[in-house]
N, CA, C and O atoms as a Maestro MAE file, in Angstrom:
{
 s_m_m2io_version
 :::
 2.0.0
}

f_m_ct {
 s_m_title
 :::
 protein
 m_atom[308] {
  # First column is atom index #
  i_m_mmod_type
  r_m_x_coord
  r_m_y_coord
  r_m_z_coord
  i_m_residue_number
  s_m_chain_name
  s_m_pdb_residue_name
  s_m_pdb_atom_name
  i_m_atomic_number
  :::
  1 25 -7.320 23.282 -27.746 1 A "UNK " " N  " 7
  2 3 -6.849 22.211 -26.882 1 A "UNK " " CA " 6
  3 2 -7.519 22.343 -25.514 1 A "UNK " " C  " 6
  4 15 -7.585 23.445 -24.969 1 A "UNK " " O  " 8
  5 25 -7.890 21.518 -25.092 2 A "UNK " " N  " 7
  6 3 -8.799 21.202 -23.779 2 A "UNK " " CA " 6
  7 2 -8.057 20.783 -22.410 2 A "UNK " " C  " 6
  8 15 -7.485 19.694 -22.372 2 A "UNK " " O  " 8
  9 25 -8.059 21.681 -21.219 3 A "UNK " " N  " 7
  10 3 -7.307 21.515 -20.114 3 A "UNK " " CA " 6
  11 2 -7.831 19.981 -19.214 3 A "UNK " " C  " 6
  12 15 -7.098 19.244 -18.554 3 A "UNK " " O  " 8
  13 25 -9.196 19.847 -19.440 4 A "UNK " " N  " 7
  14 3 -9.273 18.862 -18.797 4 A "UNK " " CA " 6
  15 2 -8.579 17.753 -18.589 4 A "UNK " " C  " 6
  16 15 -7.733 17.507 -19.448 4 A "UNK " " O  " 8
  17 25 -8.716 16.756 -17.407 5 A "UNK " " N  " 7
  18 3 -7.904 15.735 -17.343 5 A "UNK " " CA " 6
  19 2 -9.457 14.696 -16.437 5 A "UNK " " C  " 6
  20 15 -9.804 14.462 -15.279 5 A "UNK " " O  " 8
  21 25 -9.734 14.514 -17.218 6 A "UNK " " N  " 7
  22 3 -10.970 13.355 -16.624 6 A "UNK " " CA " 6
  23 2 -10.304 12.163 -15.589 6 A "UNK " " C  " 6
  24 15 -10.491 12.121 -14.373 6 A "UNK " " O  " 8
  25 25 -9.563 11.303 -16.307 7 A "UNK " " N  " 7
  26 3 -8.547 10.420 -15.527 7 A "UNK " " CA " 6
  27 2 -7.807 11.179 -14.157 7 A "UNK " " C  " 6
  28 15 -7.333 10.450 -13.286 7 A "UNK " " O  " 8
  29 25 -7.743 12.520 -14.032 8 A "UNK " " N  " 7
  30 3 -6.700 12.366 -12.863 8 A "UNK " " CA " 6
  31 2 -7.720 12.656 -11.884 8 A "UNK " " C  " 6
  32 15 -8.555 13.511 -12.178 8 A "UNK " " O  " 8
  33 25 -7.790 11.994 -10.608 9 A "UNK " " N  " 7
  34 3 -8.697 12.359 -9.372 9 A "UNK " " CA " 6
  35 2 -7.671 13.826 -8.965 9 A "UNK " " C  " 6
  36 15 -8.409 14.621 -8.384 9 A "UNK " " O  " 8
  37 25 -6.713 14.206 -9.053 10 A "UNK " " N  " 7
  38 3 -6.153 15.257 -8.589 10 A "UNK " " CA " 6
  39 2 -6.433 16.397 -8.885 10 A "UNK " " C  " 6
  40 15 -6.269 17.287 -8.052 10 A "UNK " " O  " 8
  41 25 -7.020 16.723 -10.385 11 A "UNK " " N  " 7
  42 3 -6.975 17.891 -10.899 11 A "UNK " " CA " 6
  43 2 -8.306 18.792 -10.550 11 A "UNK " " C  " 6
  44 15 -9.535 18.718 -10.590 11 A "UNK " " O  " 8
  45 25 -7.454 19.515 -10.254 12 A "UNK " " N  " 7
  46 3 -8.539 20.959 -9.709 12 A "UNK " " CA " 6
  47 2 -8.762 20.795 -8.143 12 A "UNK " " C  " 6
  48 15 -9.746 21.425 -7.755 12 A "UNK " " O  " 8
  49 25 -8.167 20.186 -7.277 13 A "UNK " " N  " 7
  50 3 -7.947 20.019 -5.730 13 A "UNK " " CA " 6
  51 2 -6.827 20.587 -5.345 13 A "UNK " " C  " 6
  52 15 -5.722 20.226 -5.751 13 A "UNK " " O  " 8
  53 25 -7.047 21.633 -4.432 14 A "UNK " " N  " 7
  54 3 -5.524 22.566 -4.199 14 A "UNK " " CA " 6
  55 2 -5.587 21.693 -3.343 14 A "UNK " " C  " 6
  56 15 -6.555 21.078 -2.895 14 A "UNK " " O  " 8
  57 25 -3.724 21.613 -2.951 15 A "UNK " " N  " 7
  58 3 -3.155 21.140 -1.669 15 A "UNK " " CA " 6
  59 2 -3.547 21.336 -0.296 15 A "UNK " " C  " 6
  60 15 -3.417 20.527 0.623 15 A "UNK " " O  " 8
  61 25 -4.132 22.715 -0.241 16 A "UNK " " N  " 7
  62 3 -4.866 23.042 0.629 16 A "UNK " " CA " 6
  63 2 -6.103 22.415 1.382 16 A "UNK " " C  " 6
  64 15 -6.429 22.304 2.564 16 A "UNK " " O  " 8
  65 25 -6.743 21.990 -0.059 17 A "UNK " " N  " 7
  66 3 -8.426 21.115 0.523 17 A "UNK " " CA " 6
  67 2 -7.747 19.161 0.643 17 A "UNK " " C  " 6
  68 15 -8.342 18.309 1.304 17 A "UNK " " O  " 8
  69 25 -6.552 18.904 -0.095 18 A "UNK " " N  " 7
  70 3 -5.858 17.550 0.164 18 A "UNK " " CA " 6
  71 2 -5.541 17.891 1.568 18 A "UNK " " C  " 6
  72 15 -6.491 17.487 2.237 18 A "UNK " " O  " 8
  73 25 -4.798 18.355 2.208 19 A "UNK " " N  " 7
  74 3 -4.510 18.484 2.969 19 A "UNK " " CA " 6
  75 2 -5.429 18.483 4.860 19 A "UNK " " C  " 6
  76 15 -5.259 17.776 5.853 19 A "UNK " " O  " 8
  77 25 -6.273 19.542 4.583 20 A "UNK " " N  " 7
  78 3 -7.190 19.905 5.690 20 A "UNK " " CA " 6
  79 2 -8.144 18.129 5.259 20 A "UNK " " C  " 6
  80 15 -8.242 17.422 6.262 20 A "UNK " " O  " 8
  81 25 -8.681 17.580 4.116 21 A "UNK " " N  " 7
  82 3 -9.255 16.286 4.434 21 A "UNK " " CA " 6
  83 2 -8.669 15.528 4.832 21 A "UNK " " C  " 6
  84 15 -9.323 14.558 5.212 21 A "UNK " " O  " 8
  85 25 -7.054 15.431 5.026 22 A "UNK " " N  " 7
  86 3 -6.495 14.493 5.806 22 A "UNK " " CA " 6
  87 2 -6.481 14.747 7.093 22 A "UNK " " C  " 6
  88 15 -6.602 13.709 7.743 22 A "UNK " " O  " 8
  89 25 -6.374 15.799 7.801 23 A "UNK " " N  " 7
  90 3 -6.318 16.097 8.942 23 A "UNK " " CA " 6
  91 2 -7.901 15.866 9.410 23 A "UNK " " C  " 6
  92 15 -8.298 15.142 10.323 23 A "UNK " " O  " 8
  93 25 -8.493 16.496 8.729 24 A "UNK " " N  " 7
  94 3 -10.064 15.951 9.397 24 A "UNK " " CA " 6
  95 2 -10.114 14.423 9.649 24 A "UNK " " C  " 6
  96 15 -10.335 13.966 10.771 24 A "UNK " " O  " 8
  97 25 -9.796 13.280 8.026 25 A "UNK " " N  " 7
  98 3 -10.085 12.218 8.432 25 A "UNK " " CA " 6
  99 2 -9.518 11.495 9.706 25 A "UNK " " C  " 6
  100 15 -10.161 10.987 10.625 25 A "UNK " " O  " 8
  101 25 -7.602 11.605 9.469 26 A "UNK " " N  " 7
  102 3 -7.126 10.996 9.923 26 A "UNK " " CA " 6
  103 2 -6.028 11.765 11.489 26 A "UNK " " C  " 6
  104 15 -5.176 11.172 12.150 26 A "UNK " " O  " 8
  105 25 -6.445 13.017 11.614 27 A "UNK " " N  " 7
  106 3 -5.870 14.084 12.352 27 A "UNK " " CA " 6
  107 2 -3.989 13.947 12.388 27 A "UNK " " C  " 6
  108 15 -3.453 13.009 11.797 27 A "UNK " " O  " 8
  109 25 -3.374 14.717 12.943 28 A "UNK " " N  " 7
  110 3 -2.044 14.934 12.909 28 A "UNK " " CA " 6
  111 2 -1.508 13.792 13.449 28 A "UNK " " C  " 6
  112 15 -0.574 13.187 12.922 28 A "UNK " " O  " 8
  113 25 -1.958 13.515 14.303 29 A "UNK " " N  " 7
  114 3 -1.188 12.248 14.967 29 A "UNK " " CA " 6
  115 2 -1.245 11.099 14.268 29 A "UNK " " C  " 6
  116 15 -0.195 10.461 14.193 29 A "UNK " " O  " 8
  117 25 -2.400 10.587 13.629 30 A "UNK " " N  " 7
  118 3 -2.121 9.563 12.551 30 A "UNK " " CA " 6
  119 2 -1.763 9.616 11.443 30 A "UNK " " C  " 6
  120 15 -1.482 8.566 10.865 30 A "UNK " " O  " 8
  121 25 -1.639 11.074 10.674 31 A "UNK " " N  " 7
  122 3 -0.897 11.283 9.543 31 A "UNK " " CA " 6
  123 2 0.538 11.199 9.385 31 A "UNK " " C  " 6
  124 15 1.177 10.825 8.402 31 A "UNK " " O  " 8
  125 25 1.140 11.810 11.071 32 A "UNK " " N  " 7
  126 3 2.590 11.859 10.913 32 A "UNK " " CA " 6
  127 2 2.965 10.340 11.373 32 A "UNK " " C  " 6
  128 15 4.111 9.889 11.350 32 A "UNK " " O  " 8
  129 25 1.569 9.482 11.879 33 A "UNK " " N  " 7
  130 3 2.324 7.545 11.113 33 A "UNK " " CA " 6
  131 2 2.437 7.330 10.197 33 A "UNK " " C  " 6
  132 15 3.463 6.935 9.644 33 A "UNK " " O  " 8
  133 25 1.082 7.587 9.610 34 A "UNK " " N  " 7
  134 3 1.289 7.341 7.401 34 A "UNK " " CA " 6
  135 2 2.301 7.991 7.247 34 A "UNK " " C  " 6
  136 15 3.195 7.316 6.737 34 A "UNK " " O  " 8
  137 25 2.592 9.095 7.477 35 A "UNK " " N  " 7
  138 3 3.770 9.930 6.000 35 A "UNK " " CA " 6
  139 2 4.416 10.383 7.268 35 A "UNK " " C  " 6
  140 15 3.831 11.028 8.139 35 A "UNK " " O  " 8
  141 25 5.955 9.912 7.322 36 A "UNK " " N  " 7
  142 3 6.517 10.291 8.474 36 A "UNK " " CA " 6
  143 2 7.611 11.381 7.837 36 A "UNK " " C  " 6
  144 15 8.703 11.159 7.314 36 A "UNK " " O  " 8
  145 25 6.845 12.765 8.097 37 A "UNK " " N  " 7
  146 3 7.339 13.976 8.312 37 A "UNK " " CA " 6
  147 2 7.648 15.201 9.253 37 A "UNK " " C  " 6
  148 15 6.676 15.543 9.927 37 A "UNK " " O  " 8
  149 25 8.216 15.561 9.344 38 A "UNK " " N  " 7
  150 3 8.644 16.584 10.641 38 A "UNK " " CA " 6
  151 2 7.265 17.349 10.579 38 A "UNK " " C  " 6
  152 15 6.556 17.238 11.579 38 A "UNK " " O  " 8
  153 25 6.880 17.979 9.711 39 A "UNK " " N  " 7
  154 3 6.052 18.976 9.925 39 A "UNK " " CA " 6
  155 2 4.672 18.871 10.223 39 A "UNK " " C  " 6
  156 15 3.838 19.754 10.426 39 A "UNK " " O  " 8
  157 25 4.511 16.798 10.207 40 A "UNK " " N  " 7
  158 3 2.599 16.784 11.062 40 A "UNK " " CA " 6
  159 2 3.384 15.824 12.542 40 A "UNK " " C  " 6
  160 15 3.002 14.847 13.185 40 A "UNK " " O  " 8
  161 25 4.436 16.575 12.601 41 A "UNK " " N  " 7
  162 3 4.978 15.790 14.532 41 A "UNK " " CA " 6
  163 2 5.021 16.787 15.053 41 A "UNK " " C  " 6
  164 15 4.105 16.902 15.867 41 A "UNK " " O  " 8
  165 25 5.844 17.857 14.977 42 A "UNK " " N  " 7
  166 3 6.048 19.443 15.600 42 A "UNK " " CA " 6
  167 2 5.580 20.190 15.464 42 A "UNK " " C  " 6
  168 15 5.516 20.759 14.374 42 A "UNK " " O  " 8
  169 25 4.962 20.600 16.608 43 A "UNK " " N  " 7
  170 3 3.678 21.698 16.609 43 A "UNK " " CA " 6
  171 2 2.918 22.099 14.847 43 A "UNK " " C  " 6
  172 15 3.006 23.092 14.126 43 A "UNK " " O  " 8
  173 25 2.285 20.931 14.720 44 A "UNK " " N  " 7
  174 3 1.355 20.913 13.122 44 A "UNK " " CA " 6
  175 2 0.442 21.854 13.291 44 A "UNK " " C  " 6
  176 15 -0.404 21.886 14.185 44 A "UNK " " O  " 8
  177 25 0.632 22.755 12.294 45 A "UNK " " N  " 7
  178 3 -0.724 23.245 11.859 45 A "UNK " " CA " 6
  179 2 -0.775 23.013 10.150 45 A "UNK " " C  " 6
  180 15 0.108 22.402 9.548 45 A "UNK " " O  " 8
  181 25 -1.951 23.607 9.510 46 A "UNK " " N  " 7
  182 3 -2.293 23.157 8.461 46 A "UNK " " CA " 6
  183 2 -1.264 24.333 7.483 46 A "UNK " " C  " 6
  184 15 -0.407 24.039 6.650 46 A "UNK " " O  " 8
  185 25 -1.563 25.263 7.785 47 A "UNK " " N  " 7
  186 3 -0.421 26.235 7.358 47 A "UNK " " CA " 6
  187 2 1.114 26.230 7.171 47 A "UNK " " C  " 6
  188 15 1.675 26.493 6.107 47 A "UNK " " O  " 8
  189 25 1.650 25.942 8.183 48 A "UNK " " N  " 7
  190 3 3.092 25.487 8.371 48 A "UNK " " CA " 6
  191 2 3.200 24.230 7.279 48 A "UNK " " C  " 6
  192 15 3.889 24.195 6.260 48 A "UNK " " O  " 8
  193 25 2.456 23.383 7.720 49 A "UNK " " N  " 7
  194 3 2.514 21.686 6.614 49 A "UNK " " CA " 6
  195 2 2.648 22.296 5.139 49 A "UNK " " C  " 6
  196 15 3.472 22.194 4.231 49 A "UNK " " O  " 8
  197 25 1.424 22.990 5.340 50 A "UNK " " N  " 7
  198 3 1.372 23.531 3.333 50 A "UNK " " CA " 6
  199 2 2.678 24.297 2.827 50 A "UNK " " C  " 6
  200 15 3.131 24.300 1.683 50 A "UNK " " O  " 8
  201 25 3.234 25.026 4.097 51 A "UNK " " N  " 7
  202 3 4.433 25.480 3.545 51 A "UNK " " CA " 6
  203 2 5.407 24.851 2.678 51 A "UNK " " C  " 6
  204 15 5.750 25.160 1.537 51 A "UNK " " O  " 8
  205 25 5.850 23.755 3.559 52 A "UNK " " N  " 7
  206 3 7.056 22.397 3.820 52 A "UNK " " CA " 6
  207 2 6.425 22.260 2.690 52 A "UNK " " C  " 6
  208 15 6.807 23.042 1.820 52 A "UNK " " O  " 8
  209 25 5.494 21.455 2.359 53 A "UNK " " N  " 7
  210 3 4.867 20.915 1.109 53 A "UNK " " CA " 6
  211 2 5.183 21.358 -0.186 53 A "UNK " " C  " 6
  212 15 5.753 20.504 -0.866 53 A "UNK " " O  " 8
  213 25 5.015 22.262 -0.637 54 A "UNK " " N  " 7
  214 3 5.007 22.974 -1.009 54 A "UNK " " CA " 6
  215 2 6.206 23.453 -2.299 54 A "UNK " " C  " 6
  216 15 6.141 23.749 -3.492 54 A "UNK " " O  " 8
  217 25 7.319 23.319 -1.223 55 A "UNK " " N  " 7
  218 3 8.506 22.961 -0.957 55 A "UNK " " CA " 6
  219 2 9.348 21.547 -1.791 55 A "UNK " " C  " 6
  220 15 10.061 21.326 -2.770 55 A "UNK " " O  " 8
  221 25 8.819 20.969 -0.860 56 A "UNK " " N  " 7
  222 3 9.521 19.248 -1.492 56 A "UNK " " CA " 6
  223 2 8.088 18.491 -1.981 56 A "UNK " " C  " 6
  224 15 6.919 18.277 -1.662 56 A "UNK " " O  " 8
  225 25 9.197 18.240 -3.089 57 A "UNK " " N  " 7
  226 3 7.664 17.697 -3.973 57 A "UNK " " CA " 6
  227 2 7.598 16.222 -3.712 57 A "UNK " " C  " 6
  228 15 6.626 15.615 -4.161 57 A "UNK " " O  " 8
  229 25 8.455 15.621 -3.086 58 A "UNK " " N  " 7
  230 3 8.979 14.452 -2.411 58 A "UNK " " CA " 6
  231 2 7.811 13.933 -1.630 58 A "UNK " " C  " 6
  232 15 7.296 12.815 -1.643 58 A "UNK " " O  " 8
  233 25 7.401 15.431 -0.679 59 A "UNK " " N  " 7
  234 3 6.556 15.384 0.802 59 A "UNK " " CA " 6
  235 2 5.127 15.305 -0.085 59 A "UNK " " C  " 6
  236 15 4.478 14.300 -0.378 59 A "UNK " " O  " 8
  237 25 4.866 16.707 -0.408 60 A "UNK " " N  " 7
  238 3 3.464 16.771 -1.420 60 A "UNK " " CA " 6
  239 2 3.502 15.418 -2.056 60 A "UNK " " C  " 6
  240 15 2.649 14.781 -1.437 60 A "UNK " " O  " 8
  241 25 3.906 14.823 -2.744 61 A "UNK " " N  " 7
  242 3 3.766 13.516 -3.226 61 A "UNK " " CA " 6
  243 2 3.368 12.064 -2.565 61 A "UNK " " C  " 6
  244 15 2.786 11.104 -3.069 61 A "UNK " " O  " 8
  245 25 3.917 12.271 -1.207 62 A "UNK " " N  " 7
  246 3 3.260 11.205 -0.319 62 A "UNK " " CA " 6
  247 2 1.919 11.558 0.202 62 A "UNK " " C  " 6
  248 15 1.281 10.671 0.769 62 A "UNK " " O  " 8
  249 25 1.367 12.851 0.068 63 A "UNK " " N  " 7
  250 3 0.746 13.439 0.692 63 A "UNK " " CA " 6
  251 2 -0.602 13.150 -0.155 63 A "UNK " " C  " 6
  252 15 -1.700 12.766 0.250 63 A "UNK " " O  " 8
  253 25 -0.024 13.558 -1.877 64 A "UNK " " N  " 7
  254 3 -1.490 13.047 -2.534 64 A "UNK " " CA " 6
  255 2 -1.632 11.932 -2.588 64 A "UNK " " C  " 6
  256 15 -2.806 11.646 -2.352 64 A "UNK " " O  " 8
  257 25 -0.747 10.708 -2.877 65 A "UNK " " N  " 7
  258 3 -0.605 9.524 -2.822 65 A "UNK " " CA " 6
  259 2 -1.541 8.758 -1.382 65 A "UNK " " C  " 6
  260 15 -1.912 7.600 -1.192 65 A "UNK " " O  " 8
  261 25 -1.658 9.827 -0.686 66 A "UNK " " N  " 7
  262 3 -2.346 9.106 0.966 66 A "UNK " " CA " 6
  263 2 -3.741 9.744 0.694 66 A "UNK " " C  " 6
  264 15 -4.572 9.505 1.569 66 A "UNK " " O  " 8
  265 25 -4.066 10.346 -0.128 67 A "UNK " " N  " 7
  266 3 -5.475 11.345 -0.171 67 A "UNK " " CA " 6
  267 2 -5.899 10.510 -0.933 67 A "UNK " " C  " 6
  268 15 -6.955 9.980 -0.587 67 A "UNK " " O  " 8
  269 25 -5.221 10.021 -2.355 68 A "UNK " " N  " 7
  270 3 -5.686 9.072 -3.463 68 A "UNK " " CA " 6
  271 2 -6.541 7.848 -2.626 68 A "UNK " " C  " 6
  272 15 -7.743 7.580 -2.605 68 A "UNK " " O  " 8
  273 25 -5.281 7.189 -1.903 69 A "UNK " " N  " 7
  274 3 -5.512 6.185 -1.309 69 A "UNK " " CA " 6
  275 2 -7.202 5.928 -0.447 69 A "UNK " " C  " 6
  276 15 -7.804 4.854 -0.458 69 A "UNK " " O  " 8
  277 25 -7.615 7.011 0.137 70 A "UNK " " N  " 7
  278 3 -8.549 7.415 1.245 70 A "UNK " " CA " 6
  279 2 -9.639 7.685 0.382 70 A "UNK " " C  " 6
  280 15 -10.667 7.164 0.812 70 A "UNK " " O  " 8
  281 25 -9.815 8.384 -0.810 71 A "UNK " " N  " 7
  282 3 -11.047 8.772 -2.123 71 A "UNK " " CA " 6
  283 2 -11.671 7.679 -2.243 71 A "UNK " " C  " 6
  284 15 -12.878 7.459 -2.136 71 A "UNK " " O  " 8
  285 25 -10.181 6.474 -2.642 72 A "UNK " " N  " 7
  286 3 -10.527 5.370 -3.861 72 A "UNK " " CA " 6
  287 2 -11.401 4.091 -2.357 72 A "UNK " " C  " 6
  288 15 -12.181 3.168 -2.593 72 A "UNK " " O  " 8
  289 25 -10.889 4.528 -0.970 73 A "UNK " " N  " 7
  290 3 -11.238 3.787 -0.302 73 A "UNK " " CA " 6
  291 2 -12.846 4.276 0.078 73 A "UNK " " C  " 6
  292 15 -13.625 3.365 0.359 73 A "UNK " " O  " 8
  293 25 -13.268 5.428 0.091 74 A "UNK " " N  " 7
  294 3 -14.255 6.092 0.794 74 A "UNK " " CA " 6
  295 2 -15.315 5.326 -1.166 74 A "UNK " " C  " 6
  296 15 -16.345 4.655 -1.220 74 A "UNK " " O  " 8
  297 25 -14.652 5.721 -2.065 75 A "UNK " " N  " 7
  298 3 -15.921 5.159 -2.914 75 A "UNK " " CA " 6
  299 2 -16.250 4.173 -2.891 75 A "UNK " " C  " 6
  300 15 -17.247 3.937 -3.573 75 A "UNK " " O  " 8
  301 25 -15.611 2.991 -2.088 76 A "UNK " " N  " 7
  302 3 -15.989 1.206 -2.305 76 A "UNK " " CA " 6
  303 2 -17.134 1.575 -1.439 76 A "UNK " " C  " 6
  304 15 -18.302 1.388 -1.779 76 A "UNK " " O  " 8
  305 25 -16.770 2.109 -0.303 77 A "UNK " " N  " 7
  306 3 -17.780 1.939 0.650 77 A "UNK " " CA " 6
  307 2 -19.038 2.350 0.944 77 A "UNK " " C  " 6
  308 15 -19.606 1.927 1.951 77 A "UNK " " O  " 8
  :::
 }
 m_bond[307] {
  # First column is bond index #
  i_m_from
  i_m_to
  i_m_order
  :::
  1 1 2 1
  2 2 3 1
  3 3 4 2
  4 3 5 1
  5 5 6 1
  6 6 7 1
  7 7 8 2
  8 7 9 1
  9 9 10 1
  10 10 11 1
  11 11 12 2
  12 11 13 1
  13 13 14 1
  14 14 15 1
  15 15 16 2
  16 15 17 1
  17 17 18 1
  18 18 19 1
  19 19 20 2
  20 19 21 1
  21 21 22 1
  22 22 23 1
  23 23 24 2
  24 23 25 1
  25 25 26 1
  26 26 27 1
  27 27 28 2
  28 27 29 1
  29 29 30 1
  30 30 31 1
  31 31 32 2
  32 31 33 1
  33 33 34 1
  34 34 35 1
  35 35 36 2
  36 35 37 1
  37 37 38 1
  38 38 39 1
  39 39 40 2
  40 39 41 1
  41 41 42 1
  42 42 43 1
  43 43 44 2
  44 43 45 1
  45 45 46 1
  46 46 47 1
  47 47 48 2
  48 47 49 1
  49 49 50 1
  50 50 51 1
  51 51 52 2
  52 51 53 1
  53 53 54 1
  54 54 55 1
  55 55 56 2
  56 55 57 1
  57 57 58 1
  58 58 59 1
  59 59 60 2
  60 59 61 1
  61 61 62 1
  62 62 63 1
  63 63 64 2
  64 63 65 1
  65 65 66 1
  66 66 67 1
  67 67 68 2
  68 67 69 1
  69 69 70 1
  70 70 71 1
  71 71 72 2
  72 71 73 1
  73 73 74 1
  74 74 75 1
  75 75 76 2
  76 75 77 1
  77 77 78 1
  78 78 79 1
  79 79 80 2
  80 79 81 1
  81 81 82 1
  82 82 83 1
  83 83 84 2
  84 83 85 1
  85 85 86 1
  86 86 87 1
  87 87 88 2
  88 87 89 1
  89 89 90 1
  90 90 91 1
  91 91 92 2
  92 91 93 1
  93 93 94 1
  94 94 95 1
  95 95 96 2
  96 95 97 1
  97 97 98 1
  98 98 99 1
  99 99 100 2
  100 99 101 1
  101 101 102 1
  102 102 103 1
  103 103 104 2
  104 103 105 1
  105 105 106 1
  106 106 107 1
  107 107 108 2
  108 107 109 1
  109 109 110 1
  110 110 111 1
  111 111 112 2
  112 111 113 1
  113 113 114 1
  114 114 115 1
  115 115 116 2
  116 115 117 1
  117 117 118 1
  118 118 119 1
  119 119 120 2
  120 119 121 1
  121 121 122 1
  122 122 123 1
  123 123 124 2
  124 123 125 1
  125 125 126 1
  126 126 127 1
  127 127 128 2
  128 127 129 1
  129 129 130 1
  130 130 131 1
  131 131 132 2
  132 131 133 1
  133 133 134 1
  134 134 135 1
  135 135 136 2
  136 135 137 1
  137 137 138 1
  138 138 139 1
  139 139 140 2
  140 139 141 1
  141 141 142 1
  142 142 143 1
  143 143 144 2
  144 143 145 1
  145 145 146 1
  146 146 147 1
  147 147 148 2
  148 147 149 1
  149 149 150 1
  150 150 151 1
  151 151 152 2
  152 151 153 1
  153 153 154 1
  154 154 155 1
  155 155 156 2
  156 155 157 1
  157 157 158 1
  158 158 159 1
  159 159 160 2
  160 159 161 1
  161 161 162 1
  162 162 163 1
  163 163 164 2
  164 163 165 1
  165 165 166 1
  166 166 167 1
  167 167 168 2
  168 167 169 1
  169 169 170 1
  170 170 171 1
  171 171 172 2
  172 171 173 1
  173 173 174 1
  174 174 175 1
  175 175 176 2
  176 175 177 1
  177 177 178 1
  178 178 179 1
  179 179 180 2
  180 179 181 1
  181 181 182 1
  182 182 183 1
  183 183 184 2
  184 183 185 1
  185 185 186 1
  186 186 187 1
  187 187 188 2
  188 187 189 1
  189 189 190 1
  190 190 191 1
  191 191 192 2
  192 191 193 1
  193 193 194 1
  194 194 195 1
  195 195 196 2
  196 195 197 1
  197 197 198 1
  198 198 199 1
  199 199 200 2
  200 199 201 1
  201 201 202 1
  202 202 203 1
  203 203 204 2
  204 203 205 1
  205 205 206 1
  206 206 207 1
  207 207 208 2
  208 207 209 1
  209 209 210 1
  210 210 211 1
  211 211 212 2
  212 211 213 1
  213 213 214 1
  214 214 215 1
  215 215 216 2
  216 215 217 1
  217 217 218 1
  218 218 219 1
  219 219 220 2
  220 219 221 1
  221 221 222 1
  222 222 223 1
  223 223 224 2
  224 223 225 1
  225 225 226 1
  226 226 227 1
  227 227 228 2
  228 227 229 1
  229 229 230 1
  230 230 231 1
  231 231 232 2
  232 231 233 1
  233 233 234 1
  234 234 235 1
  235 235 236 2
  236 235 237 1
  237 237 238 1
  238 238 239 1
  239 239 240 2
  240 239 241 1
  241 241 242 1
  242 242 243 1
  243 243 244 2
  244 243 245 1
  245 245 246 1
  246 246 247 1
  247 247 248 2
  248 247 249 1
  249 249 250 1
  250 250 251 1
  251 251 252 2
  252 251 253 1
  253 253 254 1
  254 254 255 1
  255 255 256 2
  256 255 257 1
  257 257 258 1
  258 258 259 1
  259 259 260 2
  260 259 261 1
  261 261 262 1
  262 262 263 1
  263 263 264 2
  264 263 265 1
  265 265 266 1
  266 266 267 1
  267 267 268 2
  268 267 269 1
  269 269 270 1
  270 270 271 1
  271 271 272 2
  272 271 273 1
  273 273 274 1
  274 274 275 1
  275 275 276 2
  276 275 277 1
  277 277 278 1
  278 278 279 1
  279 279 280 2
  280 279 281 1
  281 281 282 1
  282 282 283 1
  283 283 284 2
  284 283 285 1
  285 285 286 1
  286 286 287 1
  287 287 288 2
  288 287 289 1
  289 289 290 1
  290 290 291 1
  291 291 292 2
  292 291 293 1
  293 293 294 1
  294 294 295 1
  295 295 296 2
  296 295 297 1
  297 297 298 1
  298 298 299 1
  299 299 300 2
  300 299 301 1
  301 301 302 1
  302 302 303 1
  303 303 304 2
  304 303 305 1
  305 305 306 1
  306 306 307 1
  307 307 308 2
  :::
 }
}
């Protein structure tokens, strides 16, 4: 049986590299507009976020959902 997942843009991207490309693209201050969470408003770092994340799969979930969003936008262009 074969692990691959061709269809998912997610697989094999730790939270870690989702994460730090959002902050590069869109830095803390515009992330904690997209996904309004405590942990990219109060003193953000990338560490602390991954914690929380981590955590609630609630948060991680808006989180890939905003990375998806930014891939599928960066390939039109």
């Amino acid at each position: 049986m074969s692990n691959e997942q061709p269809n998912n843009p997610l697989h094999g991207v730790k939270l870690a590299e989702i994460l730090e490309k959002l902050v590069e693209h869109y830095g803390f201050e515009e992330l904690s507009e997209r996904i309004n969470i405590n942990c990219f408003k109060s003193n953000p770092t990338v560490k602390s976020s991954l914690k929380f994340l981590r955590r609630m799969p609630w948060a991680r979930e808006k989180v890939e959902n905003l990375y998806l969003k930014l891939i599928q936008k960066q390939k039109k262009a």
